[in-house]
VOGU-3710 file (C-alpha; in Angstrom, 3 decimals, decimal comma):
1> xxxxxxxxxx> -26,154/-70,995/17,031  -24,508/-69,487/13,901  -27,177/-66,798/13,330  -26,592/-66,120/16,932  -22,719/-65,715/17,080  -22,812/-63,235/13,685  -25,472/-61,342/15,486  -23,128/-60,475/18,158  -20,685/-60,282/16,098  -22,430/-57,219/14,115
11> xxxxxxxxxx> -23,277/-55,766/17,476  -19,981/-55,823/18,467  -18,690/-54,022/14,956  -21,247/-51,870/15,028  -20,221/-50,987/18,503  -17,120/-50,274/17,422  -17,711/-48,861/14,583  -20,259/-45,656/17,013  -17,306/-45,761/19,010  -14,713/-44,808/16,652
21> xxxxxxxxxx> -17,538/-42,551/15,199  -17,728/-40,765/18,070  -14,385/-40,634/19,128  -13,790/-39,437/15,375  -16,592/-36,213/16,225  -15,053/-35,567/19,825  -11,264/-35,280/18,259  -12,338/-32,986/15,382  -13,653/-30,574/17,788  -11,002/-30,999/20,229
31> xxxxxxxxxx> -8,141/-27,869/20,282  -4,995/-28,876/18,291  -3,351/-25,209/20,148  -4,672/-25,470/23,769  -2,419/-22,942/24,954  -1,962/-19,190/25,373  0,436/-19,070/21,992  -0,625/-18,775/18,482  1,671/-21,134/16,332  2,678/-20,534/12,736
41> xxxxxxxxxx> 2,212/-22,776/10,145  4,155/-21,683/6,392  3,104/-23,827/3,378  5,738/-23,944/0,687  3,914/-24,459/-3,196  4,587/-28,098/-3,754  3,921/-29,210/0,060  2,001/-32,430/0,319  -0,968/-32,951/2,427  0,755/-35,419/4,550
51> xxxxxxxxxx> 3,442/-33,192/4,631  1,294/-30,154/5,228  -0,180/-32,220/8,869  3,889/-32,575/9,818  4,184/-29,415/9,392  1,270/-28,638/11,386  2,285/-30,848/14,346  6,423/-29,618/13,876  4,882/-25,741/14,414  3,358/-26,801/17,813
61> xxxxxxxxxx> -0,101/-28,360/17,016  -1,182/-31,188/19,682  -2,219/-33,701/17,642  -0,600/-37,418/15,714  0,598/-36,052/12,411  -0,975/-39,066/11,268  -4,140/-38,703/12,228  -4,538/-35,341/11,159  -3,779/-36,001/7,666  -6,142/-38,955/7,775
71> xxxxxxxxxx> -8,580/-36,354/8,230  -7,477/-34,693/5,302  -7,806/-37,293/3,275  -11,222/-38,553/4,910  -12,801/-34,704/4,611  -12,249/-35,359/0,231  -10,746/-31,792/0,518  -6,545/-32,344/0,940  -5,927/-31,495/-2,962  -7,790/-28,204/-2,260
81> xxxxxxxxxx> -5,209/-27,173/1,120  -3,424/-23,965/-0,458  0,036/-22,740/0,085  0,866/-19,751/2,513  1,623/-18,407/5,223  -0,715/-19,233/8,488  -1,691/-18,696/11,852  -3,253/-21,553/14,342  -4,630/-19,327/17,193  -5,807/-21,184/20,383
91> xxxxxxxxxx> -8,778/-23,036/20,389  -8,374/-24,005/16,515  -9,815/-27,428/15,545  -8,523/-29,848/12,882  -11,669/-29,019/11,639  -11,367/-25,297/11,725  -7,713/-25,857/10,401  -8,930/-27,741/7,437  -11,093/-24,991/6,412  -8,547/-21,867/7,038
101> xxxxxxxxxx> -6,229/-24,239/4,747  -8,458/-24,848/2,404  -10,057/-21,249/1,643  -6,278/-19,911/1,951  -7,207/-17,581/4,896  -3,302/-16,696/5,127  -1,808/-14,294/7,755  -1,453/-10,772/5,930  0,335/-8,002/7,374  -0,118/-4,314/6,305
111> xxxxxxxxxx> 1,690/-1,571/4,477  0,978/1,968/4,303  2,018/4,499/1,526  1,297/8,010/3,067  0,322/10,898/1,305  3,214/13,417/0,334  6,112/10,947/0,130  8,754/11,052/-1,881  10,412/7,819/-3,777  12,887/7,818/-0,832
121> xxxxxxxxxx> 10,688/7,665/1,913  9,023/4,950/0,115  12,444/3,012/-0,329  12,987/3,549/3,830  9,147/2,531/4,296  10,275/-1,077/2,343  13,193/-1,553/4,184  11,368/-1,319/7,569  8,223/-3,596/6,777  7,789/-6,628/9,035
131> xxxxxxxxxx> 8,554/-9,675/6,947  8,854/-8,402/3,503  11,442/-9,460/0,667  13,942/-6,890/-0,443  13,932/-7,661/-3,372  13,623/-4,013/-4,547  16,678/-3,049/-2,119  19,313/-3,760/-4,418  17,864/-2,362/-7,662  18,586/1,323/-8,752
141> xxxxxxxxxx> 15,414/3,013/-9,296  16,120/2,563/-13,033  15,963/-1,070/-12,734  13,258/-1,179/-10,505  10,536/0,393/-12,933  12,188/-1,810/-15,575  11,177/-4,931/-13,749  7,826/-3,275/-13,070  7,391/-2,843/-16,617  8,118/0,798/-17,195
151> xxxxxxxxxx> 11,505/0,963/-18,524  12,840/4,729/-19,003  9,900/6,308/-16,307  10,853/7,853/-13,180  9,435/6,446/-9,899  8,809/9,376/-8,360  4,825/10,026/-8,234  4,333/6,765/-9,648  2,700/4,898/-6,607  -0,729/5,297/-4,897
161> xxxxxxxxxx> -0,808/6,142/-1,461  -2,468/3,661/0,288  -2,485/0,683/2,785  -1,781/-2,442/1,013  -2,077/-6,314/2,749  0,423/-8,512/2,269  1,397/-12,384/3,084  4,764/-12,842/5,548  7,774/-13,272/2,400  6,173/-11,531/-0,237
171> xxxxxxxxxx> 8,059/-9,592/-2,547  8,417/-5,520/-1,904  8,133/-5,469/-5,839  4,507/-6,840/-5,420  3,502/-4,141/-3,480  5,126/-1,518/-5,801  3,321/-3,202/-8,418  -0,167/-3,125/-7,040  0,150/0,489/-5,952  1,976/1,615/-9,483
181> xxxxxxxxxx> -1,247/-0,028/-11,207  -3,557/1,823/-8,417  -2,289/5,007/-9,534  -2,431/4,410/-13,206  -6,308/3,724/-12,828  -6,623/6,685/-9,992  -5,143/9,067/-12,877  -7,184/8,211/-15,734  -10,335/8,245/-13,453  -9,197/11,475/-12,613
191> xxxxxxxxxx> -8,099/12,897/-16,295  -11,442/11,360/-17,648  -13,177/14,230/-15,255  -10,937/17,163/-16,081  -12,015/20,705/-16,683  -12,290/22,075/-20,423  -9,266/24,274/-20,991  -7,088/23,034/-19,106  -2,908/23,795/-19,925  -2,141/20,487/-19,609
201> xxxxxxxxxx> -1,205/18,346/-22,094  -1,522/15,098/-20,221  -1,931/12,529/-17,491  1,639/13,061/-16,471  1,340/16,769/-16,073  -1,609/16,869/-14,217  0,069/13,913/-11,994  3,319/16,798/-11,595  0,699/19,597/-10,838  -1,208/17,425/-7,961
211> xxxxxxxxxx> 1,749/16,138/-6,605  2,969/19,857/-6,366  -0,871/20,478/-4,793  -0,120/17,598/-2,297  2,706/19,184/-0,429  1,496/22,878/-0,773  -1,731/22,072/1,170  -2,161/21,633/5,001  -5,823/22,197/4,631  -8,064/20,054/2,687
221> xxxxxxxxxx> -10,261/23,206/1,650  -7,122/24,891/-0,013  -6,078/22,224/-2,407  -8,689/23,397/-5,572  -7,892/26,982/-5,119  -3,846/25,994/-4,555  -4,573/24,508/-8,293  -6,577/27,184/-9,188  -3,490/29,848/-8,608  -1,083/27,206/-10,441
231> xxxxxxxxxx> -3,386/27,033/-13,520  -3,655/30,544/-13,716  -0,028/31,276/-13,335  0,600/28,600/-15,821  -1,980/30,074/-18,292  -0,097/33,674/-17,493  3,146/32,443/-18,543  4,103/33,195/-15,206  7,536/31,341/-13,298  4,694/28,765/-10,760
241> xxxxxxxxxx> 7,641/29,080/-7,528  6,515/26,834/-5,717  8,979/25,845/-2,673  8,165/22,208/-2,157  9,820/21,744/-5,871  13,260/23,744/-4,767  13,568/21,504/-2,097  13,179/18,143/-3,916  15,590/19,445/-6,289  17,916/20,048/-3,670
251> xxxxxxxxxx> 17,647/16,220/-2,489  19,931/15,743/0,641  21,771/18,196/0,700  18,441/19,949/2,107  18,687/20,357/5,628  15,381/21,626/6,289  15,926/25,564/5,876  15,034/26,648/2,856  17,696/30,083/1,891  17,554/32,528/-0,753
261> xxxxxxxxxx> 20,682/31,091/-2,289  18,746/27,664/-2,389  15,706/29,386/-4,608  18,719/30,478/-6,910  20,164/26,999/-7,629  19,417/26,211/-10,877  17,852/22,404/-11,142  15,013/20,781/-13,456  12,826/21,239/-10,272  13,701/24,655/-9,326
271> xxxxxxxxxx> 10,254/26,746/-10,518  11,950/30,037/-9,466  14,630/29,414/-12,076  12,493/27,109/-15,054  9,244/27,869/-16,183  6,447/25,341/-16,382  5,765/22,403/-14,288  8,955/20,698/-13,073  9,927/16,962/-15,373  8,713/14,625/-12,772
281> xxxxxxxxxx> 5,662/14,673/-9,682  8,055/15,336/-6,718  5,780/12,913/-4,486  2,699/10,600/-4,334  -0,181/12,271/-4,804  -3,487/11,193/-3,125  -7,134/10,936/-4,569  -8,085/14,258/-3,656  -4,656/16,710/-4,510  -5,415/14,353/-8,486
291> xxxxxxxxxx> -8,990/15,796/-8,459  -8,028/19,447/-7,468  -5,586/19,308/-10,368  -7,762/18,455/-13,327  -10,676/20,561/-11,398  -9,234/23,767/-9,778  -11,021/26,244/-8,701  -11,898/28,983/-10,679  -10,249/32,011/-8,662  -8,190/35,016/-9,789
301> xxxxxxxxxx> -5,524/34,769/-7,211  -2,481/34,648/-8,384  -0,404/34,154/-5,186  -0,403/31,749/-1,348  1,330/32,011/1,406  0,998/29,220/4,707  -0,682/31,713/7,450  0,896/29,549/9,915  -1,981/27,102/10,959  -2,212/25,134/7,728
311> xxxxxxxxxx> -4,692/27,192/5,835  -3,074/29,834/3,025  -3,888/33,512/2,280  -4,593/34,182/-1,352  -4,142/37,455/-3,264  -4,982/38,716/-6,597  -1,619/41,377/-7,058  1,666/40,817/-5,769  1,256/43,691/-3,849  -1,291/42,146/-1,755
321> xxxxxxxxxx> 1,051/39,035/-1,563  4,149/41,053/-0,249  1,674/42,624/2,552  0,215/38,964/3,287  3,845/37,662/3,407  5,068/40,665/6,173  2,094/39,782/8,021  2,063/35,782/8,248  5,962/35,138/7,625  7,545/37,771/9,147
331> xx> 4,914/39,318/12,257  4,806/42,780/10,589
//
């Protein structure tokens, strides 16, 4: 009679027990965002697991906070959930959740650095980005590459133009300093493959010439022979005049017609006035303006000028320049 009641006793555990089991399996698969909305889910460093599943439930997710950090705890994997910023799209599973948590698959949003910018367009490109911290915003640029590490350096040039991904609240300085550290390693790769003979004395200068390469060219097939004429006019002695450096010199106050009077006004960027390569890069360089600068193009030109379409006419005499000027600057 005994043996008989613990029998059905067991049975009836064990019954349980496959129920629970099962009902355990249909839950973990079951959608903790059934609807149309993705919810967002932002896990402070510190944050509990049990804290993390109130969290979960408090951002919209359909499901008993307590429960859900049971499963935490029963999955052996709740000391491994990692701190971010996430998104629970529909259809996601505690299951699913678990494992975006736990491999820190956090929501990243992207920035782009373009090509040609100056440090100002850069500052205006911080202050727009979704979700980012300012904390760059209130530093003068001086300050800024002091908490990047490079006290006394100006910022101009300094940062690699590229897209960068980023977690919602990150700093703007961590961006800065990824893409200050991309362009250190972009300009040694570069210097490392430099042409023999070259008049320049460093990484710096040949970061100035290709950032002067960067805005001269609006053809991809002109930027080693654009370095070619600056190398040879630097090897000549000769003043480079290049317009793109007036203009940076003339900062604001540049209202987007360059005048004879403006290629008069003495600055440190004005090549008509100063010889040699202006103190700073007067924007961000990419990959390919850094190789045409350490490996221009052996021409004899010794003068450009824009035909009008992007490409540039070269010439060898400034005779041939003033004819190639009349003809693609002024129609004659």
């Amino acid at each position: 009679m005994l043996r008989r009641l613990l029998t059905r006793l067991f049975a009836g555990a064990m019954l349980v027990l496959l129920a629970l089991g099962a009902a355990s399996v249909w839950w973990l698969q079951q959608p903790l965002n059934p609807g149309p909305e993705t919810l967002e889910l932002a896990i402070e460093p510190g944050t509990t697991p049990r804290e993390v599943a109130r969290l979960a439930v408090a951002a919209g997710a359909r499901s008993d906070a307590r429960l859900l950090y049971a499963w935490f705890r029963l999955s052996g994997q709740d000391r491994l959930i990692k701190a971010g910023n996430y998104e629970i799209p529909p259809g996601t599973t505690p299951r699913s959740l678990l494992q975006k948590l736990v491999r820190g698959e956090e929501t990243l949003l992207a920035f782009t650095l373009v090509e040609g910018w100056n440090f100002r367009q850069v500052r205006a490109a911080l202050a727009r980005a979704e979700q980012l911290k300012p904390d760059a915003a209130s530093l003068s640029d001086e300050a800024l590459m002091a908490q990047l590490g490079r006290p006394g350096v100006a910022p101009e040039g300094r940062f690699f133009p590229d897209t960068y991904t980023y977690a919602k609240g990150s700093s703007d300085l961590a961006i800065l300093r990824r893409a200050l550290h991309a362009m250190d390693r972009q300009l040694a790769a570069a210097w490392a493959l430099r042409a023999p003979d070259l008049p320049l004395r460093s990484p710096d200068e040949a970061l100035i010439l290709a950032s002067l390469v960067e805005k001269e060219t609006g053809l991809a097939a002109d930027r080693a022979r654009i370095a070619g004429v600056f190398i040879n006019r630097l090897r000549a002695g000769m003043l480079l005049q290049t317009d793109p450096s007036v203009i940076y010199g003339l900062g604001t106050t540049f209202d987007g017609n360059l005048r004879r009077r403006d290629l008069l006004a003495d600055t440190p960027w004005n090549t008509y006035t100063r010889p040699g390569l202006p103190p700073t890069p007067i924007a961000m360089p990419g990959k390919a303006a850094l190789l045409a600068a350490v490996q221009p193009e052996r021409t004899r030109a010794l003068y450009f000028v824009a035909r009008g379409d992007g490409s540039s006419e070269f010439s060898e005499s400034l005779d041939a320049h003033a004819r190639a000027v009349r003809r693609f600057q002024r129609g004659q």
